[in-house]
KELO-915228 format. One line per 10 residues: number of its first residue (from 0); their letters; for each residue x, z, y of C-alpha. Coordinates in steps of 0.05 Angstrom, whole numbers, always signed. Layout:
! residues N
NUM) a) X,Z,Y; ...
END
This chain:
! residues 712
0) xxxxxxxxxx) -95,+1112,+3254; -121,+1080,+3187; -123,+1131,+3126; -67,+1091,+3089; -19,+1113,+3158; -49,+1180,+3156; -44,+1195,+3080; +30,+1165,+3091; +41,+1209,+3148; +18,+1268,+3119
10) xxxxxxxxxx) +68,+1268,+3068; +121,+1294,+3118; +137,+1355,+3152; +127,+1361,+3220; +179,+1404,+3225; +234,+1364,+3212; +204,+1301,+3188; +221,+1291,+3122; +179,+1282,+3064; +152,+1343,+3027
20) xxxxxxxxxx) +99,+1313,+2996; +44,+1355,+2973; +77,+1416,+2987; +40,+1466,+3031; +104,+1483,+3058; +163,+1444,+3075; +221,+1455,+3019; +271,+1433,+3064; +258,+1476,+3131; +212,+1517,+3098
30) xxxxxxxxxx) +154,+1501,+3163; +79,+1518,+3150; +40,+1461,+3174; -17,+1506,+3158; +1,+1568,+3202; -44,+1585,+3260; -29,+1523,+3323; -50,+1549,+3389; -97,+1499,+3416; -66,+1490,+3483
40) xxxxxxxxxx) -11,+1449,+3438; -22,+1384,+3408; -42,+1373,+3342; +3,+1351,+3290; +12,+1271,+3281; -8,+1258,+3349; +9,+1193,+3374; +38,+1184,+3446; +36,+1123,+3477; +38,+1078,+3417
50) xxxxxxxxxx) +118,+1102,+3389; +125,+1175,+3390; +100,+1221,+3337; +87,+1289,+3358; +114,+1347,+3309; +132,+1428,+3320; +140,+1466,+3388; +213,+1469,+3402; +221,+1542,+3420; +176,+1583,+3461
60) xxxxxxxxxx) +126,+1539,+3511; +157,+1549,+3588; +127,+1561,+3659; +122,+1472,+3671; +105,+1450,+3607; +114,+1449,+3529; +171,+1418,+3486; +159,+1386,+3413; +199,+1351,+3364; +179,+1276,+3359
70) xxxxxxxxxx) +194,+1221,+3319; +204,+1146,+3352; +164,+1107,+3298; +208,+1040,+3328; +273,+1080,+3321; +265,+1123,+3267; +292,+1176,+3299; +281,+1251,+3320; +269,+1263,+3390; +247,+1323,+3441
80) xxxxxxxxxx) +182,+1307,+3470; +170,+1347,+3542; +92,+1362,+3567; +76,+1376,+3636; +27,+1432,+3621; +36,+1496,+3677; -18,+1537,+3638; -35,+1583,+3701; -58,+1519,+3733; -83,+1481,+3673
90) xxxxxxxxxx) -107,+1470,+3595; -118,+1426,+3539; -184,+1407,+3541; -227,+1436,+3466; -226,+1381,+3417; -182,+1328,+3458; -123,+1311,+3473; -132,+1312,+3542; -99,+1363,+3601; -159,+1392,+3660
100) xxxxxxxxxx) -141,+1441,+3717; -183,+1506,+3721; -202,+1505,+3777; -212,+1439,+3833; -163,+1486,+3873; -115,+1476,+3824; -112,+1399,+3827; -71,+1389,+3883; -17,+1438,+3858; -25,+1407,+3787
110) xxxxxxxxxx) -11,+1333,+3817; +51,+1356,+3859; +81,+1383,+3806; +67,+1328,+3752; +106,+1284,+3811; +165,+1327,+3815; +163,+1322,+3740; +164,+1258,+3730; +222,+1256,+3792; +263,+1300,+3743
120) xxxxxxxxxx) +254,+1246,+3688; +279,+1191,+3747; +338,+1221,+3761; +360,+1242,+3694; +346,+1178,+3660; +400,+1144,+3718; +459,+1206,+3686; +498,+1183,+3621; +543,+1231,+3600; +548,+1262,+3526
130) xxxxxxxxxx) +544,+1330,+3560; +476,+1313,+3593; +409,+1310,+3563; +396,+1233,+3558; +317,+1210,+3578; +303,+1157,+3537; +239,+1143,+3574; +175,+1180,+3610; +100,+1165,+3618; +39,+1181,+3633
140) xxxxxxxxxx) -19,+1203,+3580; -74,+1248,+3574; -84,+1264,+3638; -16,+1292,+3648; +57,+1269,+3644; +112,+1260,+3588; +185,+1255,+3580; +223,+1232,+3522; +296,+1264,+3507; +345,+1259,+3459
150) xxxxxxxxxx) +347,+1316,+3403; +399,+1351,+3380; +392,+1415,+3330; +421,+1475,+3357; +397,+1527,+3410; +413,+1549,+3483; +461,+1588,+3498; +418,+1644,+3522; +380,+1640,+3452; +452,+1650,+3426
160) xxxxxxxxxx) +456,+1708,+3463; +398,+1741,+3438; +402,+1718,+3371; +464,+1707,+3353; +526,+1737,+3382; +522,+1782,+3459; +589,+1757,+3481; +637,+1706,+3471; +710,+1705,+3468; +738,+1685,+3535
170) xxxxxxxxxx) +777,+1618,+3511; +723,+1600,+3473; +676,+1612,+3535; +726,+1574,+3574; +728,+1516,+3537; +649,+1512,+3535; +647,+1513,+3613; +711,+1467,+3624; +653,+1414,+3584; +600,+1436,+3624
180) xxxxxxxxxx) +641,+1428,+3681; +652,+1355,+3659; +583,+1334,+3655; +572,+1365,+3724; +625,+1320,+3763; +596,+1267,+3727; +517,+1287,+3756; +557,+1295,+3825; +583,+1238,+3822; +517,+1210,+3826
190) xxxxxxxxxx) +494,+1242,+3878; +453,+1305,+3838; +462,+1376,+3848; +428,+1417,+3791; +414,+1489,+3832; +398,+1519,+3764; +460,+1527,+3721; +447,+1577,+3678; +449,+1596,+3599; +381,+1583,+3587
200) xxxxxxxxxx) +397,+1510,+3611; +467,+1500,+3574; +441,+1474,+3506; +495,+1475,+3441; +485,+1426,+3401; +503,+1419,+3324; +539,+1360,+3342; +588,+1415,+3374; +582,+1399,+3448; +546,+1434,+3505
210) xxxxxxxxxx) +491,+1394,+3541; +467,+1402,+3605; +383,+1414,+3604; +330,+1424,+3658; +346,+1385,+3717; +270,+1407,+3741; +307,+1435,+3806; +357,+1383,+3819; +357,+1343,+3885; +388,+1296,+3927
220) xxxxxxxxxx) +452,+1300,+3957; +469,+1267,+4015; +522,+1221,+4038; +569,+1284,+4053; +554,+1311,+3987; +511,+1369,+4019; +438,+1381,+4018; +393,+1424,+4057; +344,+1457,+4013; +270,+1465,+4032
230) xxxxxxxxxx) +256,+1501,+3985; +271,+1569,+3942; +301,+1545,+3875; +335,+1602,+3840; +350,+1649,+3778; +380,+1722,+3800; +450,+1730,+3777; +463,+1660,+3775; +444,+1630,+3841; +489,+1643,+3899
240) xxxxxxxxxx) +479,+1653,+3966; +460,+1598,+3998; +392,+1582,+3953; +364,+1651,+3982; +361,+1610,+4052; +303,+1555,+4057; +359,+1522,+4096; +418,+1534,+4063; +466,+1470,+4055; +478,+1469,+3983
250) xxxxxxxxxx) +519,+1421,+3937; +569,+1416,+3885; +596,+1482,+3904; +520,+1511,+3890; +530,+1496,+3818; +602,+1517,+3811; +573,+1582,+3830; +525,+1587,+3777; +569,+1566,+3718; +618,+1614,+3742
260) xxxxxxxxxx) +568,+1665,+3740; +542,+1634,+3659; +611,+1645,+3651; +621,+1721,+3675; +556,+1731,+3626; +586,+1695,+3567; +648,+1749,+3568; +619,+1812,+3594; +549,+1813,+3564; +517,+1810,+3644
270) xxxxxxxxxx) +506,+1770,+3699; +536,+1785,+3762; +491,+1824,+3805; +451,+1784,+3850; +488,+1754,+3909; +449,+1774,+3965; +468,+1849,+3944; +540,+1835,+3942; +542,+1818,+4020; +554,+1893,+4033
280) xxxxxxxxxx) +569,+1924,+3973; +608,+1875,+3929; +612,+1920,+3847; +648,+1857,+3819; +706,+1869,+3868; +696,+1942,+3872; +705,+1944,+3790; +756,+1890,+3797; +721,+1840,+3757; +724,+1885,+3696
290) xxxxxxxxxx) +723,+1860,+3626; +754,+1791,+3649; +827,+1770,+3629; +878,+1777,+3685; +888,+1698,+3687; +816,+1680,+3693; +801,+1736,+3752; +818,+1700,+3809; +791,+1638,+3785; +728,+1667,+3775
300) xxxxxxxxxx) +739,+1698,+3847; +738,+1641,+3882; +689,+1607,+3840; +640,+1676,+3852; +655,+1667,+3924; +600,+1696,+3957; +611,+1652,+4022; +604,+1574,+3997; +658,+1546,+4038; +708,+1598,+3995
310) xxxxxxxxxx) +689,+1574,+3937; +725,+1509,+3887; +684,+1452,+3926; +671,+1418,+3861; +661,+1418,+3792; +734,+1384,+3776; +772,+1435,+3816; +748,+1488,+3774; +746,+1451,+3707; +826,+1444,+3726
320) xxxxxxxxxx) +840,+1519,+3741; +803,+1540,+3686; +849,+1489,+3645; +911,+1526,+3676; +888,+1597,+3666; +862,+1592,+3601; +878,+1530,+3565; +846,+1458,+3571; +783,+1430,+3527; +771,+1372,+3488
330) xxxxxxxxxx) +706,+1344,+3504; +659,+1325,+3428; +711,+1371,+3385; +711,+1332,+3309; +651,+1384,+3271; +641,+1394,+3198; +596,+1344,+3163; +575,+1391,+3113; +505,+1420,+3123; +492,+1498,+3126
340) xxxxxxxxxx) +438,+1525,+3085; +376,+1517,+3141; +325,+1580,+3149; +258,+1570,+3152; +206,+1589,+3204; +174,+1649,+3158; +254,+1677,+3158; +259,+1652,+3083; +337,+1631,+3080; +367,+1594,+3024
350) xxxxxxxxxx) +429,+1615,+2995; +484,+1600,+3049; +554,+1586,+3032; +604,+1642,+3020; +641,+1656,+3095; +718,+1656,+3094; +751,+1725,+3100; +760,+1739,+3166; +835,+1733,+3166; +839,+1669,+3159
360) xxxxxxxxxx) +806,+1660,+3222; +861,+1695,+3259; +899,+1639,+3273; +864,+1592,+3290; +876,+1544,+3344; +864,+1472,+3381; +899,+1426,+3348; +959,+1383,+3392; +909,+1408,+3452; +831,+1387,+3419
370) xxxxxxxxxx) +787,+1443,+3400; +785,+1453,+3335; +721,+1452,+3290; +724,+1533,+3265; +664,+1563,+3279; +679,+1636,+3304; +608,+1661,+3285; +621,+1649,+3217; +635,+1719,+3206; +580,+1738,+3249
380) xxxxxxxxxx) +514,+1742,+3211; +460,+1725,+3260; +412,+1785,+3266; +350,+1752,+3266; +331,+1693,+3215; +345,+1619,+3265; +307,+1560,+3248; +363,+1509,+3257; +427,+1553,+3267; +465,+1580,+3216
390) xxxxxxxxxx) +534,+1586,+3210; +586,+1533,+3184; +659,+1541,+3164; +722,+1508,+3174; +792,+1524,+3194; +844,+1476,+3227; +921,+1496,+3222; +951,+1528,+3286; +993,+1490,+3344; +1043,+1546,+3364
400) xxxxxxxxxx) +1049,+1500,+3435; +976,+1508,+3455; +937,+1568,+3473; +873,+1592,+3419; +812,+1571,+3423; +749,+1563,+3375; +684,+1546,+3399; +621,+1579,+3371; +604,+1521,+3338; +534,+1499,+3299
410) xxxxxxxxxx) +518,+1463,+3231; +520,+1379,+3233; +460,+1349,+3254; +420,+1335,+3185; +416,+1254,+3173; +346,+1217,+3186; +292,+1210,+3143; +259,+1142,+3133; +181,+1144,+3120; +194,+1131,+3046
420) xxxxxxxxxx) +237,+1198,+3035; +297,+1158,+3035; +361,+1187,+3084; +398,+1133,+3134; +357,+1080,+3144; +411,+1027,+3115; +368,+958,+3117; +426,+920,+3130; +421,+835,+3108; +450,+812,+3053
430) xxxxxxxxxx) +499,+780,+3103; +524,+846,+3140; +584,+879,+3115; +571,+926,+3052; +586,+1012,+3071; +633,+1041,+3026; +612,+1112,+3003; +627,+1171,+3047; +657,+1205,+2994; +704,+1150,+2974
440) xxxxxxxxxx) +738,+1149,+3046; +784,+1205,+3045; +807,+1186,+2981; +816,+1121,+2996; +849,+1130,+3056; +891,+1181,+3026; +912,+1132,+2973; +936,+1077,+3031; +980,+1130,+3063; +1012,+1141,+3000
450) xxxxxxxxxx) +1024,+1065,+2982; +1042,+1063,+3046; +1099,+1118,+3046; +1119,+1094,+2981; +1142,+1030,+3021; +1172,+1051,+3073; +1218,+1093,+3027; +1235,+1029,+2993; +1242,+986,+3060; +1263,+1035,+3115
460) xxxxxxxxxx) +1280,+976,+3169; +1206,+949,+3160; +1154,+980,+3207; +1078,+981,+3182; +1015,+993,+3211; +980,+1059,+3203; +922,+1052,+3158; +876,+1107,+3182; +889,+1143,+3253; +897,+1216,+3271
470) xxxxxxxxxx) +842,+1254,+3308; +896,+1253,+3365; +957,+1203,+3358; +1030,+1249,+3376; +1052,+1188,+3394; +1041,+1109,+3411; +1034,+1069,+3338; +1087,+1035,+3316; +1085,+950,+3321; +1111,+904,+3279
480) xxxxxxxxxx) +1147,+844,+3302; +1098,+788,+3338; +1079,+734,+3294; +1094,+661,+3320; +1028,+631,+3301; +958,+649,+3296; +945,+670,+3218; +874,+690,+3224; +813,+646,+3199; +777,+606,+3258
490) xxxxxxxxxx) +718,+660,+3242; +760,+721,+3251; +791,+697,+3323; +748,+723,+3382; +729,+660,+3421; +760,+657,+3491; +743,+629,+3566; +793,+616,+3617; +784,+659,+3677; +817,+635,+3733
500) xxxxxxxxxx) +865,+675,+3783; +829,+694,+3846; +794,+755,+3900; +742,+796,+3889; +735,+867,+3937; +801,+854,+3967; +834,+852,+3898; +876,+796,+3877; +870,+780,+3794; +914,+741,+3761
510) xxxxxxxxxx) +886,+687,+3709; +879,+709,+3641; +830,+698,+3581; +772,+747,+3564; +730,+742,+3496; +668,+694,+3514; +621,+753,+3484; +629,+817,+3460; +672,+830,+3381; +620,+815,+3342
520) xxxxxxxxxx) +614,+857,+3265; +644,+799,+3230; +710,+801,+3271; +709,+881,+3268; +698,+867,+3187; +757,+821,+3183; +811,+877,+3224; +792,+932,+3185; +788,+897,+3121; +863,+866,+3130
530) xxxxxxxxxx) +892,+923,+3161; +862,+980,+3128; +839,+1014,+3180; +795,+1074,+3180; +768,+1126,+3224; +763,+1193,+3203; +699,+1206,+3254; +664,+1139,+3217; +657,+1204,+3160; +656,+1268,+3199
540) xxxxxxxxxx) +614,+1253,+3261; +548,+1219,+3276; +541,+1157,+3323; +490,+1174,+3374; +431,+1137,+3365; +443,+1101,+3294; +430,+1127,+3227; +498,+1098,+3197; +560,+1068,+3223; +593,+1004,+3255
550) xxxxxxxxxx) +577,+961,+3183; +503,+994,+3173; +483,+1026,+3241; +408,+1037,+3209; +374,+963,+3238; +393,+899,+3207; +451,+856,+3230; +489,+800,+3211; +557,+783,+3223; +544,+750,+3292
560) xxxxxxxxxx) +516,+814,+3325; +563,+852,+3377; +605,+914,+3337; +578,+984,+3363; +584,+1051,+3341; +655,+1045,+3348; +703,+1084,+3402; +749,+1081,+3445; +805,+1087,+3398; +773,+1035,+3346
570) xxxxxxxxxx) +764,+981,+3402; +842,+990,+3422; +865,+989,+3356; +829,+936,+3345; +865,+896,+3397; +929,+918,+3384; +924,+889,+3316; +908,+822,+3343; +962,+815,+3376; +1002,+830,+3315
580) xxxxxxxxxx) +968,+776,+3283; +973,+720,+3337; +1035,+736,+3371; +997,+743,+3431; +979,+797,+3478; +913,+820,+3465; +881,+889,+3498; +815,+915,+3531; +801,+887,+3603; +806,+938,+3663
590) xxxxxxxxxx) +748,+966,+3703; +764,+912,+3756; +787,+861,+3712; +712,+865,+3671; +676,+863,+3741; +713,+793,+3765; +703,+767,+3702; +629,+787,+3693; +625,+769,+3766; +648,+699,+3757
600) xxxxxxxxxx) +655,+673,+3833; +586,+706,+3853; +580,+761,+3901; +499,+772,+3882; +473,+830,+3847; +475,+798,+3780; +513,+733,+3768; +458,+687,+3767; +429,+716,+3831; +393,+772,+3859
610) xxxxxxxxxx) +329,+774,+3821; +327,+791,+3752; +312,+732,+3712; +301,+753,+3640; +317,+695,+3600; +394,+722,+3615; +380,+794,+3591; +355,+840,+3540; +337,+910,+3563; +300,+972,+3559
620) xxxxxxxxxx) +245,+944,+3606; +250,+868,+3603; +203,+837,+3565; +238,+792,+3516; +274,+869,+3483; +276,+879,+3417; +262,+956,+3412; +322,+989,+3371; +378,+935,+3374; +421,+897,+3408
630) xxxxxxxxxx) +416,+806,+3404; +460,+766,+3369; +518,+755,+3409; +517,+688,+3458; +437,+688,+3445; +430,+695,+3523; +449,+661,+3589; +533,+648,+3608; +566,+665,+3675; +592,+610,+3712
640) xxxxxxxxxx) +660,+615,+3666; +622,+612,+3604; +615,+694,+3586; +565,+711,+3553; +531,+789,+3554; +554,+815,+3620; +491,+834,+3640; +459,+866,+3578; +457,+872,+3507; +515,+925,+3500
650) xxxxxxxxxx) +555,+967,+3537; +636,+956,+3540; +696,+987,+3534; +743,+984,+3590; +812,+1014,+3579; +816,+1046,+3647; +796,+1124,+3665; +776,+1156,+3717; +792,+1143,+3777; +788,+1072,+3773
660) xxxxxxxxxx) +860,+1033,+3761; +898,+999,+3713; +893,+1024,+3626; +897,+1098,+3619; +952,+1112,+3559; +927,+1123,+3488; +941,+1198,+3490; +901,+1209,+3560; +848,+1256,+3543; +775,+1254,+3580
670) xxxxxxxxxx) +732,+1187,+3590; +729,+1121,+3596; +691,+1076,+3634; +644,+1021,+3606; +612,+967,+3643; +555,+917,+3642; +475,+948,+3615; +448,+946,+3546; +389,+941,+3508; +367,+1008,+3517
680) xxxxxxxxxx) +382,+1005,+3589; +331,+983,+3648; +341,+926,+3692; +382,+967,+3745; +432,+970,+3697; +442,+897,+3688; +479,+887,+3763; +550,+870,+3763; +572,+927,+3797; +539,+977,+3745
690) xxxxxxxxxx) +592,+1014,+3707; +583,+1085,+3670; +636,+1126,+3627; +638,+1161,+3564; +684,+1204,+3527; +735,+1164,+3484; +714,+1198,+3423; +641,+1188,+3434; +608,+1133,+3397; +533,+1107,+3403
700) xxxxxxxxxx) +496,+1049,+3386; +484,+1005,+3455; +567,+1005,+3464; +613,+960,+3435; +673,+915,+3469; +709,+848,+3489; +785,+832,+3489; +827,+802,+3544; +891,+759,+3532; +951,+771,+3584
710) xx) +972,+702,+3601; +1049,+700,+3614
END
């Protein structure tokens, strides 16, 4: 590192990254970069294979390995750095960087379990789910292996625990669990069964989700969705019986156990008792599941099931009768923006904002069915000093119809820091849309739903569009009549191929016309600028993996690159209003209706063939990838009829849902799926047949859409 990079460097805090300067210790997290650094960790500023900068220790260092906070130098971006260092086998060499065994002994244990390491990294970094830890990449260095996560502030749930509050309300507990639940059909799904569900692996994040951590004892299913173990994976309390048996057949039903049993510890205070004891003596039936809410009991029952084949078989049997007993949960509830004061390492808390009394808290509830963003430990003082968790505040009015719930939420992840102090990273062109203030949005969309009332109380026959939508629409918007010609500018119009009728799987499609490539951030521009659109998450919520929003994502873009950080919701409003424009029928293709047109005639693995050929693709691991952002839009290789970034570049909406079929209805709750790879995906991602899914609300920066026109 040259002294310019290191003097430059040196001006941040490894604790949280941002710039403090000459300050011994960090105004802003209050870290001591000069307290005592064991020297089995690595020393601040190191650089891992040439992009991640090496900060704090994320909690206490575990049996495997070591955890820091990072920062991606390309992305400019915090991120959890994982070490495989077991130090009962092995240690940081004095004065390097560099991991040796103790003993020769030790080596072969140290290498077989740097391999099953690095075979947790495999199979995580295949999962995409915003309630699973993401692996943005892994590596070897040092003599020893790495793994690179996404980072989220916040703490386990077993840190909570101790920390924070014993027990948790039982809806609120619920609701967690019916998300954890969520990311778990999704891991099953893919053939993974996690054997270690438990609170010290249930992460919640600021953000206000729970994520799904350590997947260090996962394995395999096979094609019956069963495994037998060969090995003793467990954690007493929370492992059932099966994983006591070297060859027990385990599977999703292993893991319903233990998040039934997180869940008996979130409401009583205790884990069950271990289930090898309960074979003759069972105290949860004897004491009648005590402490437990007469509608959860037998669901817990048969999801505590001490014989496997009693239990809920999967993950989405007993996300739906937790749903029933207690209430269903919005996956990503809408959190407050606002940061909490932040207390430092040395227990040094700034002044923290004044907590609403307690009875206003009484009533609060989800909101038309979606959690709501009160934070029940608001009232609840933490009794020990946190280092990223203090409480936030704010209270949503009650829905009479639905059942209460409030999750335990934290404070909003804190913006990004650039190298030169500066928050957001906003180097957009001169030739990408300008971002309007934050602070200006509410007003301003305040003020277009008053001119817009206005009007309709002077025109009550004329319909309008809705200038900025509700967290949760009560009902389908309203259209205005079709216009007979196309009013938009030739720019503003999303270019079109003709995609012929025809069979792909058995399926028969009917001819229609898809966009050529994906909306690009000029045509987003031109929709929200005409109809006055605006997205109250574009304010309140952060899109995963950019520093800004759709106009100013944090890389610079010009009006030809594909739209991203924009959901669900945005991409089917956005069609919607082309049709109003055009008189047409515009809307986002289907699962299958994507596939036939990515396909285009070919029944290979991508549409040019079966071998990757890179001058069609941008990705993760192809060489011609630009690291933090997606091409230009029809910058790569066409199908056969003429579409262009099928293959890569960025993820797209579909408007279907689980399980596959025709466009789920606006108001459907739960995921979507989105097909073709992106830039930040690797090559296996870039086969026609590769699809993924991701909660409607959820926005990130490698996902954006294309239209499709109904022809009549």
């Amino acid at each position: 590192m040259s002294e310019r990079a290191t003097a430059n460097y040196q001006k941040h805090c490894p604790g949280c990254f941002r710039r403090k300067d000459n300050h011994p210790v960090c105004p802003h997290c209050g870290y001591d970069e000069a307290a005592s650094r064991s020297p089995l960790f690595l020393p601040h500023g190191a650089v891992l294979a040439g992009q991640y900068r090496v900060g704090k220790v994320l909690g206490r260092p575990g049996g495997f390995g070591i955890t820091y906070l990072g920062w991606d130098i390309y992305l400019q971006q915090k991120v959890a750095i994982k070490e495989y260092l077991p130090p009962e086998i092995a240690a940081r060499i004095p004065e390097s960087q560099d991991i040796t065994v103790h003993t020769q002994h030790d080596r072969k244990s140290f290498e077989n379990g740097k391999e099953q390491f690095l075979k947790e990294a495999r199979i995580v970094a295949r999962l995409d789910h915003p309630n699973v830890v993401r692996v943005r990449g892994f590596f070897n260095a040092n003599d020893t292996a790495y793994m690179v996560m996404d980072y989220y502030d916040g703490m386990s749930l077993d840190a909570y625990f101790g920390q924070v509050k014993p027990v948790l309300e039982p809806v609120i507990a619920s609701s967690l669990m019916q998300m954890v639940l969520d990311g778990l059909d999704y891991v099953h799904h893919h053939g993974v069964v996690h054997r270690d569900m438990k609170p010290h692996n249930i992460y919640i994040a600021a953000v206000g989700k729970p994520i799904i951590l350590d997947f260090g004892a996962a394995r395999q299913a096979l094609a019956d969705g069963s495994q037998r173990s060969i090995s003793v994976v467990l954690t007493e309390g929370y492992a059932p019986l099966e994983q006591y048996q070297r060859h027990g057949t385990q599977g999703p039903w292993t893991d319903v156990y233990g998040v039934a049993a997180t869940l008996y510890r979130m409401i009583t205070g205790k884990p069950p008792m271990i289930a090898f004891d309960r074979i003759h003596h069972d105290q949860l039936e004897i004491d009648d599941y005590i402490g437990l809410p007469e509608a959860l009991k037998p669901v817990l029952r048969k999801a505590l099931a001490i014989k496997a084949e009693d239990r809920y078989q999967t993950a989405a049997a007993f996300k739906l009768a937790l749903a029933i007993a207690m209430g269903p949960a919005e996956s990503n509830a809408p959190m407050p923006s606002k940061d909490a004061a932040m207390v430092s390492q040395m227990g040094q808390a700034r002044p923290s904002p004044t907590p609403l009394p307690s009875e206003l808290l009484r009533d609060t509830t989800r909101r038309h069915g979606s959690l709501p963003a009160a934070i029940e430990n608001a009232i609840t003082k933490p009794a020990v000093p946190l280092p990223f968790l203090t409480p936030v505040l704010a209270v949503q009015a009650a829905a009479p119809s639905s059942p209460a719930a409030a999750l335990p939420s934290l404070p909003a992840a804190r913006p990004s820091v650039s190298p030169s102090g500066d928050t957001g990273y906003r180097t957009s062109t001169a030739t990408a849309p300008k971002r309007r203030p934050q602070l200006l949005l509410p007003a301003l969309g305040l003020a277009v739903v008053v001119v817009a009332g206005l009007f309709l109380l002077r025109e009550p026959a004329e319909k309008s569009t809705v200038a900025a939508r509700p967290e949760q629409p009560a009902s389908t918007p309203t259209t205005p009549p079709r216009k007979t010609a196309t009013a938009l500018p030739p720019a503003a119009m999303p270019e079109l191929a003709e995609v012929p009728a025809g069979v792909r799987n058995d399926v028969d499609y009917r001819a229609m016309r898809i966009g050529r490539s994906e909306v690009t951030v000029g045509q987003f521009h031109h929709f929200v600028e005409r109809a006055g659109y605006g997205n109250p998450a574009w304010v309140t919520e952060p899109c995963e993996g950019a520093s800004g929003n759709w106009d100013n994502p944090g890389y610079s873009q010009t009006d030809s690159h594909p739209v991203v950080c924009v959901d669900w919701e945005d991409a089917r409003r956005y069609a919607e209003w082309l049709s109003q424009e055009t008189g047409r029928k515009f809307r986002l293709p289907t699962d299958r209706e994507w596939e036939y047109a990515a396909a285009a005639g070919s029944s290979s693995r991508y549409w040019w063939g079966n071998a990757i050929n890179e001058s069609n693709a941008v990705c993760a691991d192809c060489s011609r990838q630009i690291p933090g952002k997606p091409w230009i839009v029809a910058s790569l290789g066409s199908n056969a009829w003429g579409l262009f970034g099928t293959a890569s570049n960025v993820r797209e909406w579909s408007c279907s849902a689980l399980p596959q079929g025709n466009c789920a209805a606006p108001a459907d709750t739960g995921v979507r799926i989105t097909r073709g790879g992106s830039w930040r995906d690797p090559t296996s991602a870039l086969q026609t047949d590769f699809r993924a899914t991701l909660a409607k609300a959820q926005r990130n920066a490698w996902t954006g859409f294309r239209v499709v026109e109904e022809l009549p």
